[in-house]
C-alpha positions as CSV (number, residue, x, y, z in Angstrom):
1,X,-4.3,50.8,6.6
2,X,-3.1,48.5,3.8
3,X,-5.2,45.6,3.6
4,X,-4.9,42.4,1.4
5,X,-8.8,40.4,0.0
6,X,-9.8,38.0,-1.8
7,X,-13.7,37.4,-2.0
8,X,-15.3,34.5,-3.7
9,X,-12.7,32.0,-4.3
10,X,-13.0,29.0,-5.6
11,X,-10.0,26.4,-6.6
12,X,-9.9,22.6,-7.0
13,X,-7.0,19.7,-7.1
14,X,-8.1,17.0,-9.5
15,X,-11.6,16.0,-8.4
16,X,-11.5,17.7,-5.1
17,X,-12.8,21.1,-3.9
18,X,-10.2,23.0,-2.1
19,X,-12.0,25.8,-1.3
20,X,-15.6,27.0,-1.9
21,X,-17.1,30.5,-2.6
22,X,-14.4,31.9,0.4
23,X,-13.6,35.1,1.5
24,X,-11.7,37.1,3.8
25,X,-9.3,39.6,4.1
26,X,-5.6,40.2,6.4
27,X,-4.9,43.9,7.6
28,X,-2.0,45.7,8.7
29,X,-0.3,44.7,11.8
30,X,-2.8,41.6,11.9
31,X,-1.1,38.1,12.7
32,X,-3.3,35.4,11.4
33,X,-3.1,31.5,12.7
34,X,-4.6,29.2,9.8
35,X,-5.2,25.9,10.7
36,X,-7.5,22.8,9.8
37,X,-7.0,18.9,9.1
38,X,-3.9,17.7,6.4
39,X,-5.5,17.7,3.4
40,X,-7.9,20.5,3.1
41,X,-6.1,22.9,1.3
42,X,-3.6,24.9,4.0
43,X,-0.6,25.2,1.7
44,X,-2.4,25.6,-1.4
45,X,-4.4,28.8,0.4
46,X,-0.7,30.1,1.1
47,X,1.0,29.6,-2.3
48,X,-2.4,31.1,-3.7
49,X,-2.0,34.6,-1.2
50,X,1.5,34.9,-2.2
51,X,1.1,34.7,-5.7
52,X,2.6,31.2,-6.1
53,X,-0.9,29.5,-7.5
54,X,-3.6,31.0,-9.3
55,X,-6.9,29.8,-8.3
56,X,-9.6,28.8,-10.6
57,X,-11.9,31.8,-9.1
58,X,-11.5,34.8,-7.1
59,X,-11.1,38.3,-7.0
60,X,-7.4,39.2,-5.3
61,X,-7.3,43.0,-4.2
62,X,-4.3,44.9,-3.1
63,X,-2.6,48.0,-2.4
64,X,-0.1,48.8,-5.0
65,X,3.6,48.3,-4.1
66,X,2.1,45.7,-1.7
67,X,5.2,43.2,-0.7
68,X,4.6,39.6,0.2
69,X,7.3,37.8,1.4
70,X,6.5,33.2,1.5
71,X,8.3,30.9,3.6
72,X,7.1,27.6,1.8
73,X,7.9,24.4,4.1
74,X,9.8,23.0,1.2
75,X,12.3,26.0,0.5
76,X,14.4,25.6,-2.8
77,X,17.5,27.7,-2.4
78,X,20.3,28.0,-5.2
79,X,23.2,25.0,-3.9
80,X,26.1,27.4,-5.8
81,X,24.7,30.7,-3.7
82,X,26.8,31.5,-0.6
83,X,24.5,32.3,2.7
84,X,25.3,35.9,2.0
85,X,24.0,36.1,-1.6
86,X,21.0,33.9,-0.4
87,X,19.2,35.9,2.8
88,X,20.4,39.3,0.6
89,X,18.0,38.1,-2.6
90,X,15.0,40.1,-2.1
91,X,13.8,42.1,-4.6
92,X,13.0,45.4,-2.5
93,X,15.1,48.6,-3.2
94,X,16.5,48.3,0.5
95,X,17.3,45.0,0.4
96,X,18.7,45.3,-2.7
97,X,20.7,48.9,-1.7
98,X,22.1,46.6,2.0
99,X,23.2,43.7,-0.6
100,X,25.4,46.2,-2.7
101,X,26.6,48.2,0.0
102,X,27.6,44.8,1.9
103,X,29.4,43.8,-1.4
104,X,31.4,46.6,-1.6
105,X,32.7,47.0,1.9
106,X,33.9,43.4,1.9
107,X,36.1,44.8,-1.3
108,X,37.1,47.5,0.5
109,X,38.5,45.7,3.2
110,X,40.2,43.5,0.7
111,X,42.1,46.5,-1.3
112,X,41.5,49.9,0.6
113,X,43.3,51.9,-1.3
114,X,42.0,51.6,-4.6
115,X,40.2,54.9,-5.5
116,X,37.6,53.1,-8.0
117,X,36.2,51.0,-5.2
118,X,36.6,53.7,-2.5
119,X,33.8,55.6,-5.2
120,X,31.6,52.9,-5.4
121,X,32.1,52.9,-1.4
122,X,30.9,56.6,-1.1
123,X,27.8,55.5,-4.2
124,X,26.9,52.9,-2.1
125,X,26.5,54.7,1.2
126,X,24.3,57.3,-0.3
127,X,22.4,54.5,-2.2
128,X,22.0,53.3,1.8
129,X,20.5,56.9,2.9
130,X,18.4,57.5,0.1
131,X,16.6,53.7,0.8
132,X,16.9,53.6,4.3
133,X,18.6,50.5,4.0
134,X,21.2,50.7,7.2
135,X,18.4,49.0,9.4
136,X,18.3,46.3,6.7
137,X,21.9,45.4,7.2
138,X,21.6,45.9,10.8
139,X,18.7,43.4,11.1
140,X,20.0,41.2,8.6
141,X,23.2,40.3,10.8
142,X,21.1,40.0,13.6
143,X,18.6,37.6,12.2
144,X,21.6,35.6,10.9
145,X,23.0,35.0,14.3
146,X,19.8,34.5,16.5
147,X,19.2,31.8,14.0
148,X,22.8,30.1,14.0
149,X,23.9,31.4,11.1
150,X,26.4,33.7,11.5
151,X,29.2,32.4,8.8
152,X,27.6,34.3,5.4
153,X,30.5,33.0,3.3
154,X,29.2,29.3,3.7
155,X,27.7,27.7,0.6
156,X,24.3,26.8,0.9
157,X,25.3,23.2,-0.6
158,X,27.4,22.5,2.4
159,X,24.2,23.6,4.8
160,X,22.3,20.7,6.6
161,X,18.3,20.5,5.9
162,X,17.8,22.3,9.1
163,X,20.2,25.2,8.3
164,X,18.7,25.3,4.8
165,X,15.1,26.0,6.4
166,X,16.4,28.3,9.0
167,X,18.7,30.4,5.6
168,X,15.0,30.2,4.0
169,X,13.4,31.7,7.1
170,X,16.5,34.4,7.5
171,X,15.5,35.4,3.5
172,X,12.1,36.6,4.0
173,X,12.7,38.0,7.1
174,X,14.8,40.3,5.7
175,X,12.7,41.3,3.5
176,X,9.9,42.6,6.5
177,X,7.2,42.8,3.6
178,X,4.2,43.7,4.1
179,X,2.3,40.6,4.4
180,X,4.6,37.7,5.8
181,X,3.6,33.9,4.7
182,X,5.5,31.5,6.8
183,X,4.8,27.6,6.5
184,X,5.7,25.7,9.8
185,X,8.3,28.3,10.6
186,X,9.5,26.0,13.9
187,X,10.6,23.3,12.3
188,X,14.3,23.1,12.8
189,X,14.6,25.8,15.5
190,X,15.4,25.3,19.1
191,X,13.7,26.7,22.0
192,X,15.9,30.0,22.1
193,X,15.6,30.5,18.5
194,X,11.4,30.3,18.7
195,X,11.7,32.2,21.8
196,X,13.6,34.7,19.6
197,X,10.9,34.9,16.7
198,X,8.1,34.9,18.9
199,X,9.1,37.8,20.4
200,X,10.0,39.3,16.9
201,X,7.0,38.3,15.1
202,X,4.9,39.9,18.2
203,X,6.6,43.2,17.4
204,X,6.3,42.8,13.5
205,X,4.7,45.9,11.7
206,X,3.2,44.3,9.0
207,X,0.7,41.6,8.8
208,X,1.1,37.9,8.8
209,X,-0.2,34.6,7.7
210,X,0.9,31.5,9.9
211,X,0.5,27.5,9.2
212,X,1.9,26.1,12.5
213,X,1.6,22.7,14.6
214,X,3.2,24.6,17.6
215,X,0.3,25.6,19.7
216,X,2.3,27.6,22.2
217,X,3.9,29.4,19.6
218,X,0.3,29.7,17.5
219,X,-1.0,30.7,21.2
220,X,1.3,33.7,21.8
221,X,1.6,35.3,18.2
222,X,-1.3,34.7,16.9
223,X,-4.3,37.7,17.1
224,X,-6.9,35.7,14.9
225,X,-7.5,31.9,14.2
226,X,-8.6,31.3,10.4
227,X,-9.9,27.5,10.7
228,X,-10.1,25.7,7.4
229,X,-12.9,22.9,6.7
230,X,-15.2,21.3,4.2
231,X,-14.2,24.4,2.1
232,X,-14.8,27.1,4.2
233,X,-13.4,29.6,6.7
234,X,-14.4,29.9,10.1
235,X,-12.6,33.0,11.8
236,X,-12.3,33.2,15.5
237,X,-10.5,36.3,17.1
238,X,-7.7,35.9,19.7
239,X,-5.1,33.5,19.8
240,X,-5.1,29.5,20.1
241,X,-6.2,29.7,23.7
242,X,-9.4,31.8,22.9
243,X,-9.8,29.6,19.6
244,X,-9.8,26.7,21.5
245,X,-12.9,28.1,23.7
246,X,-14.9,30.0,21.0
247,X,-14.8,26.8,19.2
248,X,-15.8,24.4,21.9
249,X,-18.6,26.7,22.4
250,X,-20.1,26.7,19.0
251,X,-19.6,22.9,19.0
252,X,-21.5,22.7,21.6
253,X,-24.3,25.0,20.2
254,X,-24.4,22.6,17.0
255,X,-24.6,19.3,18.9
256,X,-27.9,20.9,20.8
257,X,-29.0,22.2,17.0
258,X,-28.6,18.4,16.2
259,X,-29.9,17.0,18.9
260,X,-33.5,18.9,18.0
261,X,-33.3,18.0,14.4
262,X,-32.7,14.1,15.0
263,X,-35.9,14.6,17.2
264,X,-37.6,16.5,14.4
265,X,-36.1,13.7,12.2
266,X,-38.0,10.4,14.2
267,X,-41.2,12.4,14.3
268,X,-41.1,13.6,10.5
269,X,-40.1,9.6,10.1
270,X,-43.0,8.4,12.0
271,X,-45.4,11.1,9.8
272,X,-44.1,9.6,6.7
273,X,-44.6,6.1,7.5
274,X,-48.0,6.7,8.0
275,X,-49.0,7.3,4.8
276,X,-51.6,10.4,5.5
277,X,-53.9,10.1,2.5
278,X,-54.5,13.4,2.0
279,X,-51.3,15.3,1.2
280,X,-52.1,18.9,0.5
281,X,-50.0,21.7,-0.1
282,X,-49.0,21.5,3.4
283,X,-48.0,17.8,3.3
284,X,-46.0,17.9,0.2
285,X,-44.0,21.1,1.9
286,X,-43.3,18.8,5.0
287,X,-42.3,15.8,2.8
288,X,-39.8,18.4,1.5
289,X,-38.8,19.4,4.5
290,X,-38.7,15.5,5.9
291,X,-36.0,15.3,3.1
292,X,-33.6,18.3,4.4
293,X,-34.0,17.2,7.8
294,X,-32.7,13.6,6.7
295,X,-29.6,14.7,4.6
296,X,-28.7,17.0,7.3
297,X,-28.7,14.4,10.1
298,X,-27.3,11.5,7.9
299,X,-24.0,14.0,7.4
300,X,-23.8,14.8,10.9
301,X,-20.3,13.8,12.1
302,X,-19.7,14.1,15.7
303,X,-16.6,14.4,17.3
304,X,-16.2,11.2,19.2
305,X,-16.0,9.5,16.1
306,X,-12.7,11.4,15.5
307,X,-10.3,8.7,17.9
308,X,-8.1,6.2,18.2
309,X,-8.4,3.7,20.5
310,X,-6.4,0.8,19.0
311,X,-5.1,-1.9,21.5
312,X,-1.7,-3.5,21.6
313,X,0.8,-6.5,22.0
314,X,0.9,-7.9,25.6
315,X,4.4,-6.1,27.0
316,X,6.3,-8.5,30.3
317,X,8.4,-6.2,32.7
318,X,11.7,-6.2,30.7
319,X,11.5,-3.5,28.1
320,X,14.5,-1.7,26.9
321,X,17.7,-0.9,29.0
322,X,21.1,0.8,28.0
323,X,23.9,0.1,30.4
324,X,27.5,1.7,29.5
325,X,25.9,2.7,26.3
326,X,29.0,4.6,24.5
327,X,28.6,5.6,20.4
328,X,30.1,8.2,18.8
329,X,29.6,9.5,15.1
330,X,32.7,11.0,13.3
331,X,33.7,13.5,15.6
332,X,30.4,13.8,17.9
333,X,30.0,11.8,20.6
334,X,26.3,10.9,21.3
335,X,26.5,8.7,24.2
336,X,29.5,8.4,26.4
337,X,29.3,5.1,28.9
338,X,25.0,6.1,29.3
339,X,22.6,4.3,31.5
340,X,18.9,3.9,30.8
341,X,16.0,1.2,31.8
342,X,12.6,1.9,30.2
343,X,9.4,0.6,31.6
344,X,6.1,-0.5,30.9
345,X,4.5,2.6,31.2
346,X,7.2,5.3,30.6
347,X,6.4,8.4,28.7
348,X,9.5,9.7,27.8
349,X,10.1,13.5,26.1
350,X,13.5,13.9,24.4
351,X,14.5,17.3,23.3
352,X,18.1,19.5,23.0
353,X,20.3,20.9,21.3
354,X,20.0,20.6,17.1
355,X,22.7,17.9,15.8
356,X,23.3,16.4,19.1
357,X,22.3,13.0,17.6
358,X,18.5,12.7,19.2
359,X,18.0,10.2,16.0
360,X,21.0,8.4,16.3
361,X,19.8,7.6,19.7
362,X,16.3,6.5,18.2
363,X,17.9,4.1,16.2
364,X,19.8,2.4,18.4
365,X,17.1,1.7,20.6
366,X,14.9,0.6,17.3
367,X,18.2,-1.7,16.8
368,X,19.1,0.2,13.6
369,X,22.4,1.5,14.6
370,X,24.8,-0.8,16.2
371,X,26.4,0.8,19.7
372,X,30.6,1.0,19.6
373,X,30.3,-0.2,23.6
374,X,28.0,-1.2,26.2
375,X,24.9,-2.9,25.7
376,X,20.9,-2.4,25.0
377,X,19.0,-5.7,26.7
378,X,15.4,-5.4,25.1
379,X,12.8,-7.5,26.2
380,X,11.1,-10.9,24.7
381,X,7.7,-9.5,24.4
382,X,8.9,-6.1,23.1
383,X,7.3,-5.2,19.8
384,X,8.2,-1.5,18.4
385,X,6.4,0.5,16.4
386,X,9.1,3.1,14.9
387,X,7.8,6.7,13.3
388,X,10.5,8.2,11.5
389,X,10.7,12.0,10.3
390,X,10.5,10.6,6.9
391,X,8.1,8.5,5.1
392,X,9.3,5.0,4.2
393,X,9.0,4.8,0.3
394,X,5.8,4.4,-0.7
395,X,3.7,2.8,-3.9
396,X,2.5,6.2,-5.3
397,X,0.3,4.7,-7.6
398,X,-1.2,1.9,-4.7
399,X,-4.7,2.9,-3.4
400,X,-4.9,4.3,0.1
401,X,-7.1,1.4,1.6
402,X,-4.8,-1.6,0.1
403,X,-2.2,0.5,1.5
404,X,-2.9,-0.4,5.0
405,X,-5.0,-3.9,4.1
406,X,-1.1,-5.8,3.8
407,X,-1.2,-4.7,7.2
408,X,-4.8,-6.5,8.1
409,X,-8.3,-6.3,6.9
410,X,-9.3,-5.0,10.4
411,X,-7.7,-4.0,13.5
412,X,-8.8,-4.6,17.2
413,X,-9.6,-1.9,19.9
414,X,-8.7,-1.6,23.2
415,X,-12.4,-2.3,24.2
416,X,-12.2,-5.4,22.4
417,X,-14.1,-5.2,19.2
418,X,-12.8,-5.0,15.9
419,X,-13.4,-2.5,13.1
420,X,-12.5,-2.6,9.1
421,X,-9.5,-0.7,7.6
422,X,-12.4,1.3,6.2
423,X,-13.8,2.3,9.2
424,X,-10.3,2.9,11.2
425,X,-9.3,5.4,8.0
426,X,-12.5,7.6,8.3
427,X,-11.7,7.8,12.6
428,X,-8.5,8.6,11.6
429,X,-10.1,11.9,9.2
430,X,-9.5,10.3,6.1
431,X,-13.2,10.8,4.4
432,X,-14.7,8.0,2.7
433,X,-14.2,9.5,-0.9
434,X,-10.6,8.9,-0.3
435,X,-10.1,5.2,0.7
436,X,-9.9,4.1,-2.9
437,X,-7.3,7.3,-4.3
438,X,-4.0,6.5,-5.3
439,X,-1.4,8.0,-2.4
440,X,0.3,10.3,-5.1
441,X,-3.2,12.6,-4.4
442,X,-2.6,12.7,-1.0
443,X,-1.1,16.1,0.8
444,X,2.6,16.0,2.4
445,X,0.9,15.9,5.8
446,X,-2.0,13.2,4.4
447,X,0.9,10.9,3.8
448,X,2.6,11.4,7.1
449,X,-0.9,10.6,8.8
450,X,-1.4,7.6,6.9
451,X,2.1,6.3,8.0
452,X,1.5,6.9,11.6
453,X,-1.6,5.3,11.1
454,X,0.2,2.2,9.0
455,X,2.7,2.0,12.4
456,X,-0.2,1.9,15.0
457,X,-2.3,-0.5,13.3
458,X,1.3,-2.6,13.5
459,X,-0.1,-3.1,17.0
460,X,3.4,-2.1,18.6
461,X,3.7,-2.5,22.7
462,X,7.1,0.2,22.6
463,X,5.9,3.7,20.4
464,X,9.4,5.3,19.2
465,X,8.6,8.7,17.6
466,X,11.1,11.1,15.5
467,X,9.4,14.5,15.0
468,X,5.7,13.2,15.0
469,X,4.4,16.7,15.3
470,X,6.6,17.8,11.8
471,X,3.8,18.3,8.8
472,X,0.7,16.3,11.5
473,X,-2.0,18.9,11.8
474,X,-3.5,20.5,15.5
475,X,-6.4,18.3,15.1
476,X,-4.4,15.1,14.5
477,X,-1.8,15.8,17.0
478,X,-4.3,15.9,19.1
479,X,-5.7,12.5,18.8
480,X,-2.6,11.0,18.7
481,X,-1.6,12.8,22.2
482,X,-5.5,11.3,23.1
483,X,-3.8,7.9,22.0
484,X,-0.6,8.2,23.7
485,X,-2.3,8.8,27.3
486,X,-4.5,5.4,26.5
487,X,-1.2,3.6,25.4
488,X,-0.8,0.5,27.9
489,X,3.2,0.4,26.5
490,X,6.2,2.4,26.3
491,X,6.3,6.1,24.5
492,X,9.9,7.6,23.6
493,X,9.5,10.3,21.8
494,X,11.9,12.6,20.1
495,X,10.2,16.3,19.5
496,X,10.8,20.5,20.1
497,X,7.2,21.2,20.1
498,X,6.9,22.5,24.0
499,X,3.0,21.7,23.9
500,X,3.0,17.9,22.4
501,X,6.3,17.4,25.3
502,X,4.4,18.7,28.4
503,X,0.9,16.5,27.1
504,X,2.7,13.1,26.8
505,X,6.5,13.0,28.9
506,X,6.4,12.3,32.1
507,X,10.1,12.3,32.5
508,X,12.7,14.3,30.3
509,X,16.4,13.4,28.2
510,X,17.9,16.7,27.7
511,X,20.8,16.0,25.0
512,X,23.3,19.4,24.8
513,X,25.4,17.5,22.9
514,X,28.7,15.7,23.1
515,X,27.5,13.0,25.0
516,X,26.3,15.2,27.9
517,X,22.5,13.8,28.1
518,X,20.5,15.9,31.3
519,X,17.4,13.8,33.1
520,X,14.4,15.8,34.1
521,X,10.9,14.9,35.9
522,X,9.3,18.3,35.2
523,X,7.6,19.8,32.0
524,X,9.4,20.8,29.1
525,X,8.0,24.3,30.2
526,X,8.9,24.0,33.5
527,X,12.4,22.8,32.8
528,X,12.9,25.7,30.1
529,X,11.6,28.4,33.3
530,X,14.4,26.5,35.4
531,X,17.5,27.0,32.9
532,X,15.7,30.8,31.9
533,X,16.0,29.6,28.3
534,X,12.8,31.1,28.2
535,X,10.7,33.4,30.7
536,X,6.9,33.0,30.9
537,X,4.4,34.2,33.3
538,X,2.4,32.0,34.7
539,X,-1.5,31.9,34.7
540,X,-3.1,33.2,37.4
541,X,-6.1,30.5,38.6
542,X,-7.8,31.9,41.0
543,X,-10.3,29.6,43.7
544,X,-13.7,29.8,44.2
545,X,-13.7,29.8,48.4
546,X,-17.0,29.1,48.8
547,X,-18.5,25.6,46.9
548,X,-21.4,25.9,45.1
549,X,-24.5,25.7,46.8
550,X,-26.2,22.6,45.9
551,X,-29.4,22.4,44.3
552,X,-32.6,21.0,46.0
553,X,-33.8,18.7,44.0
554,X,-37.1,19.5,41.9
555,X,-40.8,17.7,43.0
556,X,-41.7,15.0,41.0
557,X,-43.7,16.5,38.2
558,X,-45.7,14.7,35.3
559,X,-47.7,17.2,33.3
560,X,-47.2,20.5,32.0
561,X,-48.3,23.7,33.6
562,X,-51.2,26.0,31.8
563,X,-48.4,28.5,31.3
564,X,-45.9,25.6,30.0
565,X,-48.3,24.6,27.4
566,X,-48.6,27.9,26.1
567,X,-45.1,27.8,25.5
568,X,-45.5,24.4,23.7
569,X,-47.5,25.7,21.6
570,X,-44.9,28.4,19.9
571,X,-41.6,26.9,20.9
572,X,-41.2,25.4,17.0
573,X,-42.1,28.6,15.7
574,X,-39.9,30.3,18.1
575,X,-36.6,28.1,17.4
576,X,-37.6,28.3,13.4
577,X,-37.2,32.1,13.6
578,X,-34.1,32.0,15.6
579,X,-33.0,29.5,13.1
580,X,-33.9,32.2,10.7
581,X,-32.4,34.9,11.6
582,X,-29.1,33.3,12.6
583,X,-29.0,32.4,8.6
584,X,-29.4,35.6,7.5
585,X,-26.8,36.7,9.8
586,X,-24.4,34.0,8.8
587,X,-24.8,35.3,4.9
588,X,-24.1,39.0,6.1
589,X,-21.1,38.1,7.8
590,X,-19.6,36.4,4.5
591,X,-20.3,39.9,2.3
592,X,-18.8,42.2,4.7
593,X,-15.2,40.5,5.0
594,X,-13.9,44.4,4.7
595,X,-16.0,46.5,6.9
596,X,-14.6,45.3,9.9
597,X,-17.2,47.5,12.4
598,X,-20.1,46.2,11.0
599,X,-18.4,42.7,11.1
600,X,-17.9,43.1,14.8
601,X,-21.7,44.2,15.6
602,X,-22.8,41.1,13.3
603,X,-20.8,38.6,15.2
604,X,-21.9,40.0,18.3
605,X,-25.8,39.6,17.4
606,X,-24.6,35.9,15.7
607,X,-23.2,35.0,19.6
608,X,-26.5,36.5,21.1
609,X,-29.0,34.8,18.9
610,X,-26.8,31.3,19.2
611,X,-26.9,31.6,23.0
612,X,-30.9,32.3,22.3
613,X,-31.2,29.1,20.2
614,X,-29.4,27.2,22.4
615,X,-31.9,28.3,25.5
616,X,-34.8,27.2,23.2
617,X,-33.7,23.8,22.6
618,X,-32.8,23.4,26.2
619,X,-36.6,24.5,27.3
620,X,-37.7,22.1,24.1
621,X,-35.7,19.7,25.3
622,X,-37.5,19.5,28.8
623,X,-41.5,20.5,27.5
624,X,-40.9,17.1,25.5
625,X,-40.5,15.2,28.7
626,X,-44.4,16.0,29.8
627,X,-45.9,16.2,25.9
């Protein structure tokens, strides 16, 4: 089974660690989710497993004539190169052998009788047998039209972006390598075109290595979840859906772990304060440990700190309305004589067709594009806070916290109170060793977040958002859905991600182009089942039919039992050896990255002795009460 490893890396940008002592490897026919906050490192991991970036340390293993095809999120493709010469540039004999034989055919057809091309005809079809190559050309022309591409003779210069990235995607596809890199491989596809690669990366025969913000997709291709923080790697098997659990689970595991040492913490605090005179060998060993216990809980972060809970302008009744709304651009018409009232508390999804002008509508409602006929009535009170696909131009050289202080020195919440910009960045994951950083060291999807979070902070009462999932991370997206559903205003939002759609829309503008614009109350999902654009099964939930007895409630009890105290007495002791043992476990499980039985049985005895720990501190937990 060919396998591609890396053990020990290490790699900085500038000042910052990127990544830390990692290791892990990807396996044949293994299809690898990697996710984690903008910022730590996502795209730089990619470019350095595909050869692009050399890191500063790290042993890279591989089999030899090991392929590795990368879809990069910023794809540079040669202007003068026709689409044909383009998806047809791989490097691999077939490709290569399907390229030439494509070449010659199209003379062929062009002079038929010509006895020096009808040779290179019959050299080129063996060339195809010997190579194998006839699926190639087969696939390629099949890719090419799932994709809406199906003109090869087009120049790349006269693509749009989104044709551009779906050409780049077409390339490596192509090339079916061995270990397949793609970099937000959704953006600029429509429902049937993801529908088409999910079903073709589920059938894919090599491995691959995924940076996605679509969680459906990430849910249905994905086999293994690689999450990216502070430096390390934290693999969970399954998909997103299994992620999502495994992770809440070990969460919660680490908030009980946290909870004992802040009570460790206030009785090692209340030791130190006071001031036993005679500190023996013992003493000076639990001053040092006072220490550990203090750094630990000091860089505790827990997750309720990661929100947003800004509050906005004061909205009336009259919000935004369309009536007769008619524009047209060039030859395609957007609107054609279209009614629409918004109101104070719509959540509206918009999705279609690509090029059916879903922006063009944006801007007219954001007053940016002037209508041909009809009229949009906005409301007095109406303040809009407007989230482009792209960045407005920014001060590269500007620190990150002045940045958003021309905005205001602090913001209010919902709640009432006010915090500082500083305090809004680091809710908003932007650690304090970043505030004062010039932008320019910021990520593509850093940038994006700091935008968003430049808009909000706007205190807008009507949200308008192009393609806020594009380049935003899972764990962002997610507090801005979190956001969204404690909005008191409007929220029109332009986006193909299925997932973010179904969270926030409670109603649906369907645009299939030339003015023809479809309202819907149902999901995005449910609305895609309806027009069998795409076919899902359902989840089966099945009902308890009996409720839960209730429990009695216990006596009233105020001291420990004889048999409690003796478990008083070793409960530390017992929890410090679990605590022990789960270490050790943890630093076996980062040497054996390749020995993937012995990684199983060790993540096996890391769940049992986690569920162990987490028994102990529930039992220390309640022993305190009667101490």
């Amino acid at each position: 089974m060919k396998e591609w490893k890396i053990e020990q890396l290490t790699h900085s940008y500038g000042i910052k660690t990127l990544f830390d002592d990692l290791s892990f490897s990807i396996r044949e026919a293994q299809r690898v989710g990697l996710i984690g906050v903008n910022g730590t490192g996502k795209t730089s991991l990619l470019r350095i497993v595909a050869g692009e970036l050399t890191p500063d340390k790290g042993l890279i293993s591989k089999p030899g004539e090991y392929e590795i095809g990368y879809l990069s999120q910023k794809s540079e493709l040669d202007e003068e190169k026709t689409l044909f010469d383009t998806v047809f540039d791989g490097d691999s004999p077939a490709v290569q052998a399907a390229r030439h034989y494509e070449e010659v055919l199209q003379k062929l057809s062009d002079d038929p009788t010509n006895p020096k091309i009808q040779q290179a005809f019959t050299e080129a079809e063996k060339r195809m047998n010997q190579e194998d190559a006839w699926t190639v050309s087969s696939r390629a022309k099949s890719i090419l039209n799932q994709l809406g591409l199906s003109d090869s003779s087009k120049k790349v210069s006269t693509l749009s972006g989104g044709q551009k990235k779906r050409a780049a995607l077409a390339q490596v596809l192509i090339q079916e390598p061995d270990l397949l890199i793609l970099d937000e491989p959704t953006n600029h596809l429509d429902f049937q075109m993801i529908k088409w690669l999910e079903d073709y990366l589920a059938g894919y025969r090599g491995a691959l290595l995924m940076v996605t913000h679509d969680r459906y997709f990430l849910d249905r291709v994905s086999n293994e979840i690689l999450e990216l923080e502070n430096g390390k790697i934290q693999s969970y098997p399954g998909n997103y859906q299994q992620y999502v659990q495994l992770k809440a689970e070990r969460e919660e595991t680490e908030a009980k772990m946290a909870h004992k040492q802040k009570q460790l913490y206030k009785q090692e605090l209340a030791w130190m304060r006071a001031g036993v005179r005679a500190r023996g060998t013992k003493q000076e060993a639990r001053k040092e440990r006072f220490a550990g216990i203090e750094k630990q809980v000091k860089n505790q972060v827990t997750k309720s700190d990661l929100e947003l809970n800004l509050s906005g302008s004061r909205l009336g009744k009259k919000v935004l309305e369309l009536e007769n709304a008619s524009k047209r651009m060039g030859d395609l018409t957007i609107l054609d004589q279209f009614n629409l009232l918004v109101q104070q508390t719509d959540r509206i999804g918009i999705t279609g067709v690509n090029g059916a002008g879903k922006t063009t509508f944006l801007n007219i409602l954001a007053q940016e594009t002037e209508l041909d006929s009809g009229e949009l009535i906005i409301g007095d009170t109406v303040k809009i806070g407007y989230y482009r696909q792209l960045n407005e131009a920014f001060d590269e050289d500007k620190r990150v916290i002045t940045y958003l202080r021309e905005i205001a020195e602090e913001v209010k919440l919902a709640d009432g109170t006010s915090v500082s910009v500083s305090q809004l960045l680091e809710r908003f994951l932007f650690d304090r060793s970043m505030h004062g950083s010039p932008i320019n060291k910021l990520s593509g999807g850093e940038k994006r977040r700091l935008y968003l979070l430049k808009i909000l902070m706007q205190q807008p009462n009507v949200l308008i958002l192009d393609e806020p999932t594009n380049d935003l991370d899972v764990q962002t997206l997610t507090i801005l859905e979190e956001y969204i559903s404690q909005f008191s205003g409007a929220v029109i939002a332009v986006s193909h991600d299925r997932y973010f759609i179904d969270k926030i829309a409670s109603k649906l503008l369907i645009f299939n182009g030339n003015g023809r614009i479809e309202e819907s109350y149902a999901t995005l999902t449910e609305y895609l089942e309806q027009t069998r654009e795409i076919k899902e099964e359902k989840p089966t939930v099945i009902k308890n039919k009996t409720a839960p007895e209730k429990r009695k409630e216990p006596k009233e009890k105020t001291s420990l039992t004889y048999m409690e105290k003796k478990e008083w007495e070793s409960i530390e002791s017992d929890i410090e050896q679990l605590e022990m043992e789960l270490e050790a476990i943890q630093g076996e499980i980062g040497h054996v990255v390749s020995d993937h039985v012995k990684l199983s049985e060790l993540t096996d005895k890391q769940t049992e002795l986690s569920e162990q720990l987490a028994e102990k501190y529930e039992r220390w937990e309640y022993l305190a009460q009667y101490v």
